[in-house]
N, C-alpha and C positions, 0 to 999 in steps of 0.2 A: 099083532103086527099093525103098523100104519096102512090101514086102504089108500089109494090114488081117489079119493073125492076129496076137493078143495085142499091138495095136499102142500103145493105152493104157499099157501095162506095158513096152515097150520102152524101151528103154536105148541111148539117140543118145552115140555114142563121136565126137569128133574127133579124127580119123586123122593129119591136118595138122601137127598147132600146137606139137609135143613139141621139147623140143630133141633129144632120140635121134632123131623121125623114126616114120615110120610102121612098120617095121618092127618095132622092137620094141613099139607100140602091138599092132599084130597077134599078136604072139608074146604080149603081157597078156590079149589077149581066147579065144585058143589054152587059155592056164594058167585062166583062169577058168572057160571052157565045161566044162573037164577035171576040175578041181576042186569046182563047184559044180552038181552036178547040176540044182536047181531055181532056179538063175539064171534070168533074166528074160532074153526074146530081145535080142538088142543089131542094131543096124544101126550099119556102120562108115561115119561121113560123112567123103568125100575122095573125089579124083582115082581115082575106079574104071582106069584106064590103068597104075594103079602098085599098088591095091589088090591085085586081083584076080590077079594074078602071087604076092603077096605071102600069099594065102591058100591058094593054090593047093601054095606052097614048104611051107604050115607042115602038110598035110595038112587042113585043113578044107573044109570043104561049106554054099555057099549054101544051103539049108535054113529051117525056119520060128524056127530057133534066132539064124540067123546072117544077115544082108541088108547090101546095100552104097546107099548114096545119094550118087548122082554129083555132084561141083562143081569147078570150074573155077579156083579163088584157095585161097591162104592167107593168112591176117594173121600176120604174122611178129612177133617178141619187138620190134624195133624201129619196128613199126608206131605211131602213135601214135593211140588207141583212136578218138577217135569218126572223126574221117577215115579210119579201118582200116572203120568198121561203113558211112558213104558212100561208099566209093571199090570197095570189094570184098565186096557184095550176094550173092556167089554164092561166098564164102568155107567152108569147111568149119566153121566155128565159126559163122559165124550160120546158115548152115545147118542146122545142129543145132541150134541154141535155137530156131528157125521151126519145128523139127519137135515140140518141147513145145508150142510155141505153137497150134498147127494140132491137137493130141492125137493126132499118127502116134507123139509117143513119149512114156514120162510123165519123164523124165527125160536130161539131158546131162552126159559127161564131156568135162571138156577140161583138156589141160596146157598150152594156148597161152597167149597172152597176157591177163595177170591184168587189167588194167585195160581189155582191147576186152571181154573176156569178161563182166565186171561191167555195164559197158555193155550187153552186148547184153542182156543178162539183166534190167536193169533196163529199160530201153527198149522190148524185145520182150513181157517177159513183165509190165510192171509190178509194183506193191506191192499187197501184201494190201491188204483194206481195213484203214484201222485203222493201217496202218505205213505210215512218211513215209521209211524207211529200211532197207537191208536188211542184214544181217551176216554177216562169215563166220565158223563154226565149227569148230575144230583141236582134237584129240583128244589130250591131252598124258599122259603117265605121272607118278603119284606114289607115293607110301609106300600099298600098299593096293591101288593099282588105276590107276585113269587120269582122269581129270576133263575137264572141255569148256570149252574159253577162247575167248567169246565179245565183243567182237568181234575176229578178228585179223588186220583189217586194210581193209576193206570201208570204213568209216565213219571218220576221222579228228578230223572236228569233229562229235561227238554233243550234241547238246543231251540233259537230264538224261530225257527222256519216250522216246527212242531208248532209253538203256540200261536202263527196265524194260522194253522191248519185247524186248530184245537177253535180260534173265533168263527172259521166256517164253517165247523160242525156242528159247535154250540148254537149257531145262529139258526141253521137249519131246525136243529131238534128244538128249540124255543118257538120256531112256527108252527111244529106237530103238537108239541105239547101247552103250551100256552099263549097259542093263538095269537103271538103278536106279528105284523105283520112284515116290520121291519125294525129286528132287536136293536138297540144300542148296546155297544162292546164296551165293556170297561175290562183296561189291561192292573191287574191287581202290585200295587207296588205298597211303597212307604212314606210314599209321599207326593204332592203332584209336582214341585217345584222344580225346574229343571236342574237335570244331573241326581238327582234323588234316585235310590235304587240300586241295583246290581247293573255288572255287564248284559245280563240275560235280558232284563227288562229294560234297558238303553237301545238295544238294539232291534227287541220286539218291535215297541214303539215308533222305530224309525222304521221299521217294514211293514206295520198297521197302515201307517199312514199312506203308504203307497200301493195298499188295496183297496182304499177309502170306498173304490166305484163298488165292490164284490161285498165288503162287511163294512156295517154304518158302526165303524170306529166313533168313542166319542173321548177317547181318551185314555190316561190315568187313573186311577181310582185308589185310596188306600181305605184302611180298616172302613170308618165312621160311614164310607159311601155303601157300604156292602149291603146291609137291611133297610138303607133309605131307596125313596123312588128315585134313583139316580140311572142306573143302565137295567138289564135286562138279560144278559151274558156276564160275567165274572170269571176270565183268561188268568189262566195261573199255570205253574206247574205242577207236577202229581205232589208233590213233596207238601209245598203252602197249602194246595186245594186238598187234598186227605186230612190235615192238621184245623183247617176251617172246619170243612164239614164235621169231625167226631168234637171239635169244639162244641158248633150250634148244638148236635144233637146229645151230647153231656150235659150242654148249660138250658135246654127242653126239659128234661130230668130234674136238675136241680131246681130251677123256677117254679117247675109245679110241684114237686112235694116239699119246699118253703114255702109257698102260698097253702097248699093246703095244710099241713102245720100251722101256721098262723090265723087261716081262717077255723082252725077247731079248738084254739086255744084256750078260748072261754065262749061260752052262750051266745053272747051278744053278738059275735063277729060267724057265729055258727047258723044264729038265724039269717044274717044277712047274707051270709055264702047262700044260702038255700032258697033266699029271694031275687038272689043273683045266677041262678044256676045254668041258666038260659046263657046269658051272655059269657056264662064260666067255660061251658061246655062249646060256644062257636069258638072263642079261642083256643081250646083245646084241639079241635079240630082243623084250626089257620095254621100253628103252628106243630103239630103232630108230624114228624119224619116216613109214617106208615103213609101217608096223602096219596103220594105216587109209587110208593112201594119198593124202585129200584134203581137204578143208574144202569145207561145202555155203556157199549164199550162198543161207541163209535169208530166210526174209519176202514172196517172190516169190511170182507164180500160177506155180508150175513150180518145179519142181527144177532145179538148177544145180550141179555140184561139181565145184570146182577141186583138180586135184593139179599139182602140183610142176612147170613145166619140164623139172626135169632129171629127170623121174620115169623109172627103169625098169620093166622087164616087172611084178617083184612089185610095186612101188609101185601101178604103173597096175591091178595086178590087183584089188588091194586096194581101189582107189578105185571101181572096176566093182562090186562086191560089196557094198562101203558103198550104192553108188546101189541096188544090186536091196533091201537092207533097207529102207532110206527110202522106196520104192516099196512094198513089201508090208505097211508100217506106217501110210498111209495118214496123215501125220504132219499136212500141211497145213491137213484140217477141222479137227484138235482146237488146232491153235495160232490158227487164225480165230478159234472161242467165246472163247480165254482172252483172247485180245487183245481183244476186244468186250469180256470182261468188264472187263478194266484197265481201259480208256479211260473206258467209264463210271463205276468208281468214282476215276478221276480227274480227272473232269471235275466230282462232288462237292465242295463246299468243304469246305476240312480241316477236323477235328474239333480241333485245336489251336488 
């Protein structure tokens, strides 16, 4: 069971939901503890019968670092979510969101299922005041550095007052997570020319612009702007942003085993891969999806962050560490005020 030391700050893992399986979730949480000194204690929720063997194998120690929270189900990948969230009460994923919810933890990771997950998280934990919606946020690489593409995937039909909601959350989470100190917003369309676009993003647009003081709007953006240094945030809805992201991380896959293919074609271009291996290996690493490990589902009372299914050890490791930042950044009050502030200057009638 979760002890009351640092249990606010604790960090609810589900053990359950991965397609690898608990074991290499444990082997993540192993590389974390090792790795990051001032990590945040974590509690592994799942089937203590198969845990605790499992902790036991990697060398670690229940301790005030490390705790285990017993359950009895798992909602599996073909669960279908809210029947997964009625049927199996004592699941290792709702479990762990109960436990943000109750404040035994301030945060949950899970690689289970995307759609019970959002569910629970939305149902259990509700929406901020202020938000009718919540978003997820993926950390993408470009020319320069890395930007935050919000939503990708959470919200599919956003009406245009979801996606200023979606530039102050992105904005916020782009200060905890890459340190910039005042993102530029790019709203994602087809074009920058005016009238270019849908209804959604005509009207986004025109209510950006009238938060300019809250989010440093910088405009339009389409495809070509996305991996250039052009903004810092990338506003879309769940629909384009879901179809972006498994884009980038299909066309990661495909670049690198074309190059490697190509680099083992014949000798010549084999010895040179292997004098290049140095700089083979930092791009692999710039552009790697595993970097940050997950995508949080802002807007909620609680932290929530989703990584990958198919996530391994470092991915999951990654995604454990993102949560202990978003935890020690204290992110939620300041995206409360901003969103107060929008809503009220949006509920003013336009100055046009």
């Amino acid at each position: 069971m979760v002890t009351s030391s640092g249990a606010i700050g604790r960090i609810a893992v589900d053990a359950m939901g991965g397609d690898l399986g608990p074991t290499e979730v444990v082997a993540a949480v192993k590389l974390a503890l090792h790795q990051y000194s001032a990590l945040n204690p974590i509690t592994l929720v799942g089937d203590e019968k198969v845990l605790k063997p499992l902790i036991a194998n990697a060398g670690l120690n229940h301790n005030d670092r490390l705790s285990v929270f017993h359950t009895s189900e798992v909602i599996t990948m073909e669960d279908k979510p809210l029947n997964a969230l009625k049927k199996k009460k004592d699941s290792s994923m709702v479990r762990a969101v109960e436990l943000v919810k109750s404040g035994e933890a301030g945060v949950v990771v899970s690689c289970g299922n995307t759609g019970a997950l959002m569910a629970a998280g939305t149902l259990r934990l509700r929406t901020m005041e202020g938000i009718a919606r919540p978003a997820l946020a993926a950390v993408c690489p470009r020319e320069g550095g890395y930007f935050i593409l919000i939503d990708a995937g959470a919200n599919p039909e956003a009406k245009p007052e979801h996606l200023v909601h979606n530039a102050v959350l992105g904005s916020h989470y782009c200060r905890v997570m890459l340190g910039v100190k005042n993102p530029r917003v790019g709203l994602m369309t087809i074009g920058t020319e005016e009238g270019k676009g849908n209804a959604l993003v005509a009207e986004t647009h025109d209510l950006l612009r009238r938060v300019e003081g809250i989010v440093n709007y910088a405009g339009p953006i389409e495809g070509f702007h996305v991996f250039a240094e052009h903004v810092d945030v990338v506003v879309c809805d769940g629909f384009v942003g879901n179809i972006m992201l498994k884009s980038w991380e299909s066309l990661v896959k495909f670049f690198s085993n074309l190059l490697r293919e190509e680099l083992q074609s014949n000798p010549m271009r084999a010895t040179g891969a292997l004098m290049s291996r140095g700089a083979f290996n930092a791009l692999k690493e710039r552009i790697n999806p595993e970097r940050y490990g997950g995508a949080p589902l802002l807007g909620l009372n609680g932290h929530v962050l989703k990584a990958h299914g198919s996530s391994n050890r470092h991915a999951i490791k990654s995604a454990i560490h993102a949560a202990s930042m978003i935890l020690k950044a204290d992110m939620n009050q300041r995206i409360i005020a901003d969103i107060a502030r929008a809503n009220e200057t949006l509920a003013q009638p336009s100055a046009v």
